[in-house]
N, C-alpha and C positions, 0 to 999 in steps of 0.2 A: 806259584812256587818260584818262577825265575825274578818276579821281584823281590821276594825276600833275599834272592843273590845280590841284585842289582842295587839293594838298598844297603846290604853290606861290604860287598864291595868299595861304594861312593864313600860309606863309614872307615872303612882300612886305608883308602886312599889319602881322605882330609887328614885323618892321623899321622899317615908316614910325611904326606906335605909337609904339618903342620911339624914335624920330628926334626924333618930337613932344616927349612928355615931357624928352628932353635939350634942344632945345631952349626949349622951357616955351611956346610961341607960343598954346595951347589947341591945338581942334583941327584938321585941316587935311585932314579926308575922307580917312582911308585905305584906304577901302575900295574909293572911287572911281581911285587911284590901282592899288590892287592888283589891278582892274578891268579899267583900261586895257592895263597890262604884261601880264597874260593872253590878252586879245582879240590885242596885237601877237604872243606867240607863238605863238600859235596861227595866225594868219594868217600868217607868216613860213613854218612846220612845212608846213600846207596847201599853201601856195604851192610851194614846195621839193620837197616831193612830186610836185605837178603838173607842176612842171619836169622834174624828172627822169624820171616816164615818158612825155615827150613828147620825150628826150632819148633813152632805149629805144626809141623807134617805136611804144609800147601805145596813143595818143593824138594826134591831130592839131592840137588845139589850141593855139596860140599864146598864150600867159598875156601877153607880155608885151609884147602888141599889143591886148588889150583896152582897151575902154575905161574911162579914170580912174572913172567912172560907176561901171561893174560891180565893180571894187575895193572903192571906201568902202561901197557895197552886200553888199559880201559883208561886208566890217569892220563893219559896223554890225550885221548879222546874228548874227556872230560876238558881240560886245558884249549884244546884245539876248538871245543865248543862256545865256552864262555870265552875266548877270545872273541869269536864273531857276531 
């Protein structure tokens, strides 16, 4: 599963590279960028998951009643993970 990140990732990266130099701006952190859109799919994929087996009955949890807290917490988690 972490290479289907790792392949998308290197994918959003050569793109925003490739963005930069057509534009000529210098550089514009694409790594940070290819960062961000990782962390969102993955949290999107996680979430989606959790939805649905709470939509099965496997799970009682209400995702979508937690608190804003507990989200950017997990997002940031996420972020702090595929950074390293």
């Amino acid at each position: 599963m972490v290479n289907i990140y790792k392949y998308t990732f290197y994918r959003i990266y050569t793109l925003n590279t490739k963005m930069d130099r057509l534009k000529k701006l210098g550089p514009d952190f694409p790594e940070g960028k290819a960062l961000f859109f990782i962390s969102v799919f993955a949290y999107i994929n996680i979430f989606t998951i959790g939805v649905l087996l709470r939509k099965l009955g496997f799970i009682s949890v209400d995702f979508q009643e937690l608190p804003l807290l507990v989200h950017i917490l997990f997002y940031v988690g996420l972020f702090i993970f595929f950074f390293f």
